[in-house]
N, C-alpha and C positions, 0 to 999 in steps of 0.2 A: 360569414363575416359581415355582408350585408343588414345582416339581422341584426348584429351587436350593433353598426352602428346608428340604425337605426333606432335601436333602444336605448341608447345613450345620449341619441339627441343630439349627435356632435361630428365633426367631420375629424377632429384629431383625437380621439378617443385612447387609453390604452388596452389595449390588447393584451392577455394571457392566455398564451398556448403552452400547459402543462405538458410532461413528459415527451415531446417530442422525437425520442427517440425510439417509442415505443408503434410509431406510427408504421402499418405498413400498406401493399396496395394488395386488391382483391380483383374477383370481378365484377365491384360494383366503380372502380379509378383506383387510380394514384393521390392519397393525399397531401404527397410533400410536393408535387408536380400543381399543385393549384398554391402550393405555400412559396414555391419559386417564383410564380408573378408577382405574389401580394407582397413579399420580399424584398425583391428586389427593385433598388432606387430609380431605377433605368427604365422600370417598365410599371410599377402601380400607380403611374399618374394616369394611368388609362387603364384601371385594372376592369376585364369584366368578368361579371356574374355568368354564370353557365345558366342558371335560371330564370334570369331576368333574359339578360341577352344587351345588357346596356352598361358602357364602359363607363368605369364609377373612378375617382380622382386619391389614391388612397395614400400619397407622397406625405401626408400631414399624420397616419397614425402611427402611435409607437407600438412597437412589439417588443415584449419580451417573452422570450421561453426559458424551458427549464427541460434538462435533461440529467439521467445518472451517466450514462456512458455515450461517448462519440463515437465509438467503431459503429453505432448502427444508423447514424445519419447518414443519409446519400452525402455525399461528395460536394456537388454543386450546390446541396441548400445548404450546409455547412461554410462553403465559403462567401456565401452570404451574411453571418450570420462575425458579430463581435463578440470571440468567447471571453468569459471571466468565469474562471477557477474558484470556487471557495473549498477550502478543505474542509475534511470532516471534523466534529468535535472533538478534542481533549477528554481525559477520562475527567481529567480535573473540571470543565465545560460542559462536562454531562452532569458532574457531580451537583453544580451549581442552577444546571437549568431543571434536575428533577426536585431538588430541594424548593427552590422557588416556585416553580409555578406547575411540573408533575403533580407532584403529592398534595397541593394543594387545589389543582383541577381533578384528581380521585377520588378524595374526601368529597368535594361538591358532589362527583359522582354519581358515588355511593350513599350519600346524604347522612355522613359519617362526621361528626364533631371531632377538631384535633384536640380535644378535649380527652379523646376515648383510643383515639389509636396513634402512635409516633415512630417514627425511623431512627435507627441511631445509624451514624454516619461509617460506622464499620458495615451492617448489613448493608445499606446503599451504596457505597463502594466495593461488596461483593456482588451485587444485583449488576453493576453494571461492566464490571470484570468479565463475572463465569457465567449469565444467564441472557447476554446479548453482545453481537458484536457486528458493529454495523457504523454506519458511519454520520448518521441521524440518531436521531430519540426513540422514535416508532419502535421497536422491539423494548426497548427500556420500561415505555408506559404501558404497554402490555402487561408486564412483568409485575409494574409496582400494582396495575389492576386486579390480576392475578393472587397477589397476597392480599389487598384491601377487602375482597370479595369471602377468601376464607377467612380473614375474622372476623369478618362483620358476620360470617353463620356462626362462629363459635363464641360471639358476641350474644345474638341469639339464644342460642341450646346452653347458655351459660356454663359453657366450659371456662370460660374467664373470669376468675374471683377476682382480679386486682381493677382498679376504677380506670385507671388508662393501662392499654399495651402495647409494649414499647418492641417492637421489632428490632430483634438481635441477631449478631452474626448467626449463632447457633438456629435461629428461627429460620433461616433462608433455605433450608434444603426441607424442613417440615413444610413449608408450605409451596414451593417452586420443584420440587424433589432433588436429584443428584444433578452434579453441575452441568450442564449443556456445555461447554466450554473449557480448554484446560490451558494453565497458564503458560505461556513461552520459556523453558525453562535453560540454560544453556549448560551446556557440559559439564561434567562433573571435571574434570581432570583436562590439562592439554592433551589432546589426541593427534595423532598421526592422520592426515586426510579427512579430517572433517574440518567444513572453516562454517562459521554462523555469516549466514548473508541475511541481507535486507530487503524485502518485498512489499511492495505496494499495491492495493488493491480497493475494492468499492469499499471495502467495511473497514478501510484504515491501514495503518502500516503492521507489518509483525516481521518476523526471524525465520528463516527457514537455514536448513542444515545441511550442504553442500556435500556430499560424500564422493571421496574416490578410493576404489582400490585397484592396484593393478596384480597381472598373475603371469606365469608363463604361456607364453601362447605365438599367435600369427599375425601382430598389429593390428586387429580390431579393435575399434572405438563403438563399445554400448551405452546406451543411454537410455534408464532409466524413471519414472517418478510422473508420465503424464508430463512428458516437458513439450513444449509448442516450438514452432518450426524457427523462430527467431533465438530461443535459449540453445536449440538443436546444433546452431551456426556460432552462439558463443563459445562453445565445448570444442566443434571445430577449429576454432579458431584460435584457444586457448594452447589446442595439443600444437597448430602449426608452429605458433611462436615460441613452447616450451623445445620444438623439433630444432630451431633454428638457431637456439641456444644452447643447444645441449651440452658444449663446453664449459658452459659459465655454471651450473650446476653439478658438475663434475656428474654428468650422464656417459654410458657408452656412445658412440658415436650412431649406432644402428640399433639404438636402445627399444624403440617404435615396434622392429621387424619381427622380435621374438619375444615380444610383450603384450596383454590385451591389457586394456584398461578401462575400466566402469565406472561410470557418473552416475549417482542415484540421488536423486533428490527428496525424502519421505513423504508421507500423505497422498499417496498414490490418487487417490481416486481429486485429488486438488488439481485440478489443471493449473499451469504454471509456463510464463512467459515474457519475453520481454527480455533486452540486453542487460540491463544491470547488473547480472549476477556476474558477468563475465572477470571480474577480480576476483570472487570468490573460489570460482571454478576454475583459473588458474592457480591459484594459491592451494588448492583443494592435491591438484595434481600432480604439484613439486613438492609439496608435501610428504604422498604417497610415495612419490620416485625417488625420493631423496632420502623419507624416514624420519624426517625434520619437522617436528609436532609443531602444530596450530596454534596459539594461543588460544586458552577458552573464554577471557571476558573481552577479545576483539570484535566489532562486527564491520563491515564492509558492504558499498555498493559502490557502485561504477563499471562503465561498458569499457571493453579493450579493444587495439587496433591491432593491428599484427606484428607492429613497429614497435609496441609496448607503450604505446599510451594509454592514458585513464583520462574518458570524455564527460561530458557532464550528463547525468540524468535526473529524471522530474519524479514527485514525489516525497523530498527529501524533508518534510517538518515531518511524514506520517511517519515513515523511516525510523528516524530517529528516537521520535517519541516511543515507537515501540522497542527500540534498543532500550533506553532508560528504563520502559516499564519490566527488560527483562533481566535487569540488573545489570548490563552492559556498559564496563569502565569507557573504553575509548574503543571510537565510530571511524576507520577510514573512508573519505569521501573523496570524490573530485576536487581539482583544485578550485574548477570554473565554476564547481557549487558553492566557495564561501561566499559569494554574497545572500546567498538563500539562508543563511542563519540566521537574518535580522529578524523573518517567519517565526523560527522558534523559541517558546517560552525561556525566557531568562531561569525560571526555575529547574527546568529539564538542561540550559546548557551548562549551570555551574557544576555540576554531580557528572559531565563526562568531559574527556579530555578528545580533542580530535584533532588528527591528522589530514593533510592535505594534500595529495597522490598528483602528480601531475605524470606519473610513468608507474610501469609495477613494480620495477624495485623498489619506491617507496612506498608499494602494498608488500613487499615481500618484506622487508628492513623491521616493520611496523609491526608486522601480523608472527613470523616466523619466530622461532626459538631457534636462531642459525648457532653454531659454534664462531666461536671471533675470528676464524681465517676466512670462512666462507661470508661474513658479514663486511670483513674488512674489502674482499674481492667486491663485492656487490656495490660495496660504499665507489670506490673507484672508479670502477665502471661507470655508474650512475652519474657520476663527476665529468668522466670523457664524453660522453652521450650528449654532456647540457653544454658542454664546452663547441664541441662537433655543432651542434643544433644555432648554435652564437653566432658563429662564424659565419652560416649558410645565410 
């Protein structure tokens, strides 16, 4: 740090510390344990050098970093630190940043005239579909590198009679081969125990497919799919509050005792975690128990309480945007999440209809194909609950 500022000339310099998350300690130190003094407000006005040995004034520089995930910052340098969120790019935002200035930084590249080779916007919206999925460019311009480089040899060896070649959908698996990627596609049919949830992760938002069935058995609860210890406790927690109602769903009273029931979540080898799914995974269960099929163009996120509430969770433009891409009429969300749709593109919200869950009867009202006595009982209910809730 010394060095930079030295080379900069300047006592308030900025500072870029890339990937900081990536940082960790050996036997040579701790590097986030020298980034806690120069950090922090309290103590870099007298920061010192391990090398020099002379406390240097460092209150005047700015630091920024960059990180892809927080779970692997220590704790203490994190709370030092003012985060800001940017989400990942839109396909429509990928669409536009390879169009401008990818394929035209390729071309340079390759020292290729767009004179000689062009994209049509069908293959560049399958390139950036089925042949990367990420929540940056980086894999993208690979991709469009990847193609520029084979025609410019068949450019070459004169396999190409026509004066420019125009990259078509059909061209993208001749030159990329079969697709790396497959698209999120949701059920054919309303099924019984599967509900479509919504997951968020580094490379964007996508669908995952919630399964339960149950069988005759000793009240065990399995759980399957690579699930992590916080979705382990949403499935718990789903069956306690399905336990504690078990009248309102016209359950046997002891339904639990002489029943097993399996949560499966697919793509096994995907680790998968995090509360949100806990709507899905109760809707998944009453479903199964009851026999009362899912909707298939519903999708659903939100964590639950054991009281039956629906609390807010984060992530919710990548969410979404992945329901629309996968055809997905209407999204239930939290309710404490509608102010997070002002995030989402106006073109992604006119094309879905969404609901606003403040309990799970209005994930169950929403989601379920009830019969009109069991809907009407749930309506009811959900009425005394808010009335009850008023009063307190």
């Amino acid at each position: 740090m010394i060095q930079g500022i030295k080379q900069a000339g300047t006592k308030n310099p900025v500072f870029m510390l890339d990937e900081i998350d990536k940082i960790g300690s050996d036997y040579r130190g701790d590097p986030s344990a020298a980034l806690l003094e120069a950090l922090d407000p309290e103590q870099n006005h007298a920061f010192s050098d391990h090398y020099l040995e002379v406390p240097f004034d460092m209150s005047e520089v700015f630091f920024i970093t960059t990180a892809n995930i927080l779970d692997t910052i220590p704790d203490a340098l994190r709370d030092r630190l003012e985060i800001i969120h940017f989400a990942g790019y839109t396909s429509d935002e990928k669409f536009n940043i390879a169009k401008n200035y990818l394929i035209p930084k390729q071309l340079r590249a390759h020292h290729i005239s767009h004179d000689k080779i062009g994209v049509s916007d069908g293959a560049l919206r399958i390139i950036i579909r089925r042949y990367s999925r990420e929540a940056g460019v980086r894999e993208l311009e690979r991709q469009i590198a990847t193609v520029f480089r084979k025609v410019a040899r068949d450019i070459v060896e004169n396999k190409i009679k026509s004066k420019k070649k125009i990259i078509a959908t059909a061209d993208t698996q001749k030159y990329l081969g079969p697709f790396k990627y497959s698209e999120s596609i949701i059920e054919d049919k309303d099924t019984v125990g599967i509900t479509t949830g919504l997951a968020w992760t580094q490379a964007g938002g996508d669908i995952l497919f919630i399964e339960v069935a149950n069988m005759p058995g000793k009240g065990s609860l399995t759980l399957t799919g690579n699930l992590g210890d916080v979705m382990k406790e949403s499935c718990q927690a789903a069956l306690t509050y399905i336990r504690a109602r078990w009248n309102s769903f016209k359950l046997e009273e002891k339904f639990y005792s002489d029943m097993d029931i399996h949560v499966h979540v697919p793509e096994g080898a995907v680790p998968k975690d995090g509360p949100s799914a806990g709507v899905s995974i109760v809707t998944s269960m009453i479903s199964s128990l009851t026999g009362i099929p899912v909707k298939r163009d519903v999708a659903m996120t939100g964590e639950i309480t054991l009281r039956g509430r629906v609390t807010e969770i984060g992530g919710l433009k990548e969410k979404v945007i992945a329901a629309h891409r996968a055809k997905i009429k209407t999204v239930i969300i939290p309710m404490e999440n509608k102010k997070d749709l002002v995030d989402i593109p106006d073109k992604v919200k006119k094309d879905l209809h969404f609901v606003f869950a403040s309990r799970i009867d209005d994930v169950l009202n929403a989601a379920l194909i009830f019969p009109t006595k069991k809907k009407e009982f749930i309506n009811k209910r959900s009425k005394k609950v808010r009335e009850v809730e008023k009063q307190k």
